[in-house]
N, CA, C and O atoms as a DFTB+ gen file, in Angstrom:
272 C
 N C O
     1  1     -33.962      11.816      -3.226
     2  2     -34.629      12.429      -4.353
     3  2     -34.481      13.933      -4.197
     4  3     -34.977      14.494      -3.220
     5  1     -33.699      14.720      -5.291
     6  2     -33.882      15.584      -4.839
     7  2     -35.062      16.564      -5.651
     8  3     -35.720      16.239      -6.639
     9  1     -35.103      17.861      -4.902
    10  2     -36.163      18.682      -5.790
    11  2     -36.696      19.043      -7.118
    12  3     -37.782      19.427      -7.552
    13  1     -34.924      18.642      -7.856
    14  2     -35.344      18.719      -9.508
    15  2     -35.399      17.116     -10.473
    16  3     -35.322      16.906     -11.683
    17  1     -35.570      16.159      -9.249
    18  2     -36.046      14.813     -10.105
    19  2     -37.253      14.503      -9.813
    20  3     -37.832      13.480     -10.180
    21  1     -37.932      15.845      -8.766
    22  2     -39.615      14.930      -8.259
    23  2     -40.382      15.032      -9.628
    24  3     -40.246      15.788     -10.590
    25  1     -41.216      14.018      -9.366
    26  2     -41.516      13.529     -10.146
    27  2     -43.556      13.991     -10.567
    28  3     -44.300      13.755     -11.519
    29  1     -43.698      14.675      -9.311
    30  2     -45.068      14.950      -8.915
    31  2     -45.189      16.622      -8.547
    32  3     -44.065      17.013      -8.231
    33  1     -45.934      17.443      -8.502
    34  2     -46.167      18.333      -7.470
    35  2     -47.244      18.530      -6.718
    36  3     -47.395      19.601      -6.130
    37  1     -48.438      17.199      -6.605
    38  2     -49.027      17.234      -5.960
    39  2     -49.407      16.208      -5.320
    40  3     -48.965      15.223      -5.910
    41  1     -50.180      15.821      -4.139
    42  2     -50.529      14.318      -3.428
    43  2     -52.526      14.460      -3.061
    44  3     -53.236      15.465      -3.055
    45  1     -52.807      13.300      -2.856
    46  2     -53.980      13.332      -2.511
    47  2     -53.751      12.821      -0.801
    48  3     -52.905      12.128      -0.235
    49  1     -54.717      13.404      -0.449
    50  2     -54.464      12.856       1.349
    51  2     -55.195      11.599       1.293
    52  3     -56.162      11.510       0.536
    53  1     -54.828      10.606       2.024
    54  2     -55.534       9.213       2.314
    55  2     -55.647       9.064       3.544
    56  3     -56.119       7.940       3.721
    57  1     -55.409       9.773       4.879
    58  2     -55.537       9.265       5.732
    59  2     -55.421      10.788       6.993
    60  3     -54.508      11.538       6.648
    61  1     -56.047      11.199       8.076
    62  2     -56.098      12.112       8.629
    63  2     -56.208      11.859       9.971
    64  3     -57.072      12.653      10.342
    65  1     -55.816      11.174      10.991
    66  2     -56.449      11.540      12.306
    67  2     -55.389      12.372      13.086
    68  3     -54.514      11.868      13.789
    69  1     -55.544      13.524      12.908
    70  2     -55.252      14.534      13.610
    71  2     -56.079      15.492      14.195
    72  3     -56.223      16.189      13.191
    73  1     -56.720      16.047      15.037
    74  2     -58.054      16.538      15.333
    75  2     -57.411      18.314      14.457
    76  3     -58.058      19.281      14.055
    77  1     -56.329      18.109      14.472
    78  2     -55.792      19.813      14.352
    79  2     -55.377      20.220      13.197
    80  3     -55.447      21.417      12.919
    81  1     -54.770      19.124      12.141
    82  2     -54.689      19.292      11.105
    83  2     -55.638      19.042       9.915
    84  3     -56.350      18.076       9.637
    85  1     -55.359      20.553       9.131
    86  2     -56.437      20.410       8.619
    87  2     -56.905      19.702       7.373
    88  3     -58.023      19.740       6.858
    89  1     -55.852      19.064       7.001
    90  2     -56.173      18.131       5.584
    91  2     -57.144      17.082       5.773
    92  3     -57.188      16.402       6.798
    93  1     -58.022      16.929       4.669
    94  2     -59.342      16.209       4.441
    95  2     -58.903      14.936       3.551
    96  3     -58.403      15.186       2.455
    97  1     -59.043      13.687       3.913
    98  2     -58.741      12.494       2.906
    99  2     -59.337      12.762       1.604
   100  3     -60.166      13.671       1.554
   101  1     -59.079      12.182       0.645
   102  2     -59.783      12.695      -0.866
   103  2     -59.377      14.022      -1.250
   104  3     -59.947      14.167      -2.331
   105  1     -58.685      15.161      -0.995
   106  2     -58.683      16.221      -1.125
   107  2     -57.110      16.156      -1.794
   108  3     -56.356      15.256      -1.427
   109  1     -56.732      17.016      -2.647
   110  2     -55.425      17.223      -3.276
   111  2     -54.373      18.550      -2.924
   112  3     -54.649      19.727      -3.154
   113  1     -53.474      18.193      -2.489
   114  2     -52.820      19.475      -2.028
   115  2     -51.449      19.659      -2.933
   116  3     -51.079      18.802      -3.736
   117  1     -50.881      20.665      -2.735
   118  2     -49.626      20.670      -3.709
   119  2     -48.482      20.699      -2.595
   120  3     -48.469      20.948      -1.390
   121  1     -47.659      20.381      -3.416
   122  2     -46.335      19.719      -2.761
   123  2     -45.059      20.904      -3.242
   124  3     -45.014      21.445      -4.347
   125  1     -44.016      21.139      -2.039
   126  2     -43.195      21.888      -2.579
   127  2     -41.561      20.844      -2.123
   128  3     -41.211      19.674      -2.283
   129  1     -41.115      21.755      -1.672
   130  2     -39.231      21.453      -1.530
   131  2     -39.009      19.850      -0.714
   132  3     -39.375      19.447       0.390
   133  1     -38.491      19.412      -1.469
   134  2     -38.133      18.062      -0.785
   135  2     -36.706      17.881       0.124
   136  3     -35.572      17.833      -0.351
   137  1     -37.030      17.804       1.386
   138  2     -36.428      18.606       2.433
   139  2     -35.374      16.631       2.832
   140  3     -34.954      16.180       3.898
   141  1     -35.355      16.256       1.931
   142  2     -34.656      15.011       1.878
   143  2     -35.072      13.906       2.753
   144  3     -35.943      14.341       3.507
   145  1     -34.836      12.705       2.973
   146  2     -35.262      12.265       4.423
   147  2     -36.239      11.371       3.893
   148  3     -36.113      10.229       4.336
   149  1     -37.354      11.562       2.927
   150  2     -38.586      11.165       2.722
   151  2     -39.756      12.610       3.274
   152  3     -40.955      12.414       3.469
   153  1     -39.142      13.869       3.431
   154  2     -39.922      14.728       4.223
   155  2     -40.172      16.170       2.982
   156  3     -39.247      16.617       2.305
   157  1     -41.654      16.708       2.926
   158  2     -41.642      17.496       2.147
   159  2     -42.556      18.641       2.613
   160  3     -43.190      18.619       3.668
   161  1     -42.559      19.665       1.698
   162  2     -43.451      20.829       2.448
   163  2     -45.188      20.421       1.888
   164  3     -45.182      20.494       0.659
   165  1     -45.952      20.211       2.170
   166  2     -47.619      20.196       1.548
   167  2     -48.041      21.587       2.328
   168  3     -47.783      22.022       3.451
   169  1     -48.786      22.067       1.249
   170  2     -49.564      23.369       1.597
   171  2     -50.961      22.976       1.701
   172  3     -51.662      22.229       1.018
   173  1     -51.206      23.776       2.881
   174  2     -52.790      23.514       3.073
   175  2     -54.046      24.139       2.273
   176  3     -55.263      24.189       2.451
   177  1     -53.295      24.507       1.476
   178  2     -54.291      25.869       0.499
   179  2     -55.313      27.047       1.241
   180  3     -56.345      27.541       0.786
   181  1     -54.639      27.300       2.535
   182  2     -54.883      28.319       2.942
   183  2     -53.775      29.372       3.556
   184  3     -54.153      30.348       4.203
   185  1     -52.418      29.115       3.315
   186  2     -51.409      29.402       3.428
   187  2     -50.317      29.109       4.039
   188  3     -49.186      29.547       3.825
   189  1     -50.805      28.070       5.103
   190  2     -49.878      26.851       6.190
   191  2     -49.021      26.180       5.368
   192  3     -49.446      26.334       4.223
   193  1     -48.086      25.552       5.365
   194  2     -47.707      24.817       5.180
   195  2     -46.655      23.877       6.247
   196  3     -46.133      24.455       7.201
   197  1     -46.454      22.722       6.056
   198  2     -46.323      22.076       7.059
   199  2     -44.914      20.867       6.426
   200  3     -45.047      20.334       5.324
   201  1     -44.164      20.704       6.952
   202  2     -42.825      19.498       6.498
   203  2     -42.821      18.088       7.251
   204  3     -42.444      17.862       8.401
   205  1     -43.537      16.854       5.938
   206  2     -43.478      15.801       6.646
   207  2     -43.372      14.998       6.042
   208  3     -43.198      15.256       4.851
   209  1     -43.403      13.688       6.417
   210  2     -43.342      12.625       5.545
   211  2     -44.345      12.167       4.356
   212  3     -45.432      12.699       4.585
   213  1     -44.384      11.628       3.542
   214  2     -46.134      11.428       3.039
   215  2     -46.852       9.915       3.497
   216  3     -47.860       9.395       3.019
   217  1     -46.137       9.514       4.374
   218  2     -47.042       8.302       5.087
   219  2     -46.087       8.867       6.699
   220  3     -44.904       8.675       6.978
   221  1     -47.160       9.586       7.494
   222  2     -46.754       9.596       9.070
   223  2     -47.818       9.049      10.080
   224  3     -48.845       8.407       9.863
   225  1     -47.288       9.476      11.199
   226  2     -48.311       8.948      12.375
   227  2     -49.390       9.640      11.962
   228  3     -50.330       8.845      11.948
   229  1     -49.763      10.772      11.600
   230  2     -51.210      10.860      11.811
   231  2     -51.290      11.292      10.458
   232  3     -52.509      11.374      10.307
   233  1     -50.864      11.562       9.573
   234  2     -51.339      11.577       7.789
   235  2     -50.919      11.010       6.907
   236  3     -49.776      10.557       6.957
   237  1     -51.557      10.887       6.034
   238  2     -50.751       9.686       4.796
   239  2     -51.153      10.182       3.644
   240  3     -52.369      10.009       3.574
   241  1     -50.677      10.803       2.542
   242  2     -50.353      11.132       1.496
   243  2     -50.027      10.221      -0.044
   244  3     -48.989       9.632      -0.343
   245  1     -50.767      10.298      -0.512
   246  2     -49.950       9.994      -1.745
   247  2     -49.611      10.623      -3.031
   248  3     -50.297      11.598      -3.335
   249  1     -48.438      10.157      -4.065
   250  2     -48.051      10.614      -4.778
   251  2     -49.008      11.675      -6.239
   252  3     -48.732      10.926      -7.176
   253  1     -49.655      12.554      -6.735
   254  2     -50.656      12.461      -7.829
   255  2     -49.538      12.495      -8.991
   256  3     -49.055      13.586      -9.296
   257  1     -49.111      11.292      -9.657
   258  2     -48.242      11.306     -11.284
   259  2     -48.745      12.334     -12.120
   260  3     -49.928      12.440     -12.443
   261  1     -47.926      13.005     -12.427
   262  2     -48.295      13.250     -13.931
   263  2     -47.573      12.863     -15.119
   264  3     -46.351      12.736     -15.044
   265  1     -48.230      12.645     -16.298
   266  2     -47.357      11.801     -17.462
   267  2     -47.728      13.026     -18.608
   268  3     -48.737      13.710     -18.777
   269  1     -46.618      12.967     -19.196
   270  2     -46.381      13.815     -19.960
   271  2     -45.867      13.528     -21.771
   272  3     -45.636      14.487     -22.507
């Protein structure tokens, strides 16, 4: 998939056990460059951003659609 067929630019977190990272389940973050792979940038909305999968070992992400 590349960057100009995503389909979303943002995910909700579903899942967190990382003691260090700081994303909160229920919380919505925005999504940038899709770094191919299944791996993308999510910003922490405090200026971090971080490149990963949206279901990994310690976070899980999902897609937020928008329809237009």
């Amino acid at each position: 998939m590349s960057n100009s067929k995503k389909r979303f630019d943002r995910v909700i977190c579903l899942r967190n056990d990382s003691k260090s990272l700081p994303f909160k389940p229920g919380r919505h973050y925005s999504i940038g460059y899709d770094h191919g792979g299944g791996n993308f940038e999510i910003y922490d909305g405090q200026g971090s951003i971080i490149i990963a999968p949206l279901v990994g070992y310690y976070l899980e992400f999902f897609p937020v659609i928008h329809s237009k």
